[in-house]
C-alpha positions as CSV (number, residue, x, y, z in Angstrom):
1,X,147.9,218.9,315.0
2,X,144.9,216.7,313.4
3,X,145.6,213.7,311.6
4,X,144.8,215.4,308.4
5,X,147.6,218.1,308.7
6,X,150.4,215.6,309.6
7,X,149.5,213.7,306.3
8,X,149.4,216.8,304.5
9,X,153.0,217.4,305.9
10,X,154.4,214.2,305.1
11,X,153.2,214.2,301.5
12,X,154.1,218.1,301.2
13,X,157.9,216.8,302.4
14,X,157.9,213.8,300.2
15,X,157.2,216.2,297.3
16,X,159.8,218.3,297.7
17,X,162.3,215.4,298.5
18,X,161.2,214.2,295.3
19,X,161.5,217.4,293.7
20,X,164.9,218.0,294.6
21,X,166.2,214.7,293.8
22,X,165.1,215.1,290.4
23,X,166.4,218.8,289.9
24,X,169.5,216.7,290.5
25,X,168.4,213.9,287.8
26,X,169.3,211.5,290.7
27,X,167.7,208.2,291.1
28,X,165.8,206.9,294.3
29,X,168.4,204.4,294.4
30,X,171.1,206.9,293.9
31,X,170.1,209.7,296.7
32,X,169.5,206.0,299.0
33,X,173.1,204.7,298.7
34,X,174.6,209.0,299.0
35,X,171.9,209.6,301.9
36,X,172.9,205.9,303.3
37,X,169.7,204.8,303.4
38,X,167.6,202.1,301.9
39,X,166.0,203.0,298.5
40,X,162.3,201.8,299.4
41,X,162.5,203.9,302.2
42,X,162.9,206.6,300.3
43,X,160.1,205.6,298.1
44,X,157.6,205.7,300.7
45,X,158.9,209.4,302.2
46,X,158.6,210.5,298.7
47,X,154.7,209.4,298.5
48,X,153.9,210.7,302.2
49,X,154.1,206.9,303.5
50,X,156.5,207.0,305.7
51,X,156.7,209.6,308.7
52,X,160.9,210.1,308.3
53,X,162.7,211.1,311.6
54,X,165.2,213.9,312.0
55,X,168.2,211.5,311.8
56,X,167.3,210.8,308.3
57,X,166.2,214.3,306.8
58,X,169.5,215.3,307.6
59,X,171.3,212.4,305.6
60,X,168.9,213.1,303.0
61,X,169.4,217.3,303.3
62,X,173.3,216.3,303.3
63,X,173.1,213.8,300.6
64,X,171.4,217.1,298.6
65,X,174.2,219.2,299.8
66,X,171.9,221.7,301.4
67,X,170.5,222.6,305.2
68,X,167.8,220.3,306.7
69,X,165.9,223.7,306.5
70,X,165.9,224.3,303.0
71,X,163.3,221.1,302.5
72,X,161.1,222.5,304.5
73,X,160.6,225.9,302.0
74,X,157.4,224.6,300.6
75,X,154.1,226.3,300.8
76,X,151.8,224.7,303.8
């Protein structure tokens, strides 16, 4: 995978994280303190700037109350 297509993943992921937090009209800080994590952290996953590990997609898919999966429906 070029370094091109793993930025192109990360934003894609942080787009649909962001998308689904506000489908919940949740705020960063909100999904932070449900996914028990810190709410600039979630900032930067949101704009692509943070390559987030498998740990915290699942707090984040759990903190959604959906599969770890289901964030990963987006078109590539």
């Amino acid at each position: 995978m070029t370094n091109g297509n793993h930025t192109n993943l990360t934003e894609k992921l942080g787009q649909k994280i962001r998308i689904e937090r506000m489908k919940r009209k949740m705020s960063q800080e909100k999904l932070a303190e449900l996914a028990e994590l810190n709410r600039n952290f979630i900032g930067m996953v949101e704009r692509g700037e943070s390559n987030i590990t498998v740990k915290n997609l699942e707090h984040i898919s759990k903190a959604f109350g959906m599969e770890i999966q289901d964030l990963f429906n987006f078109v590539l």
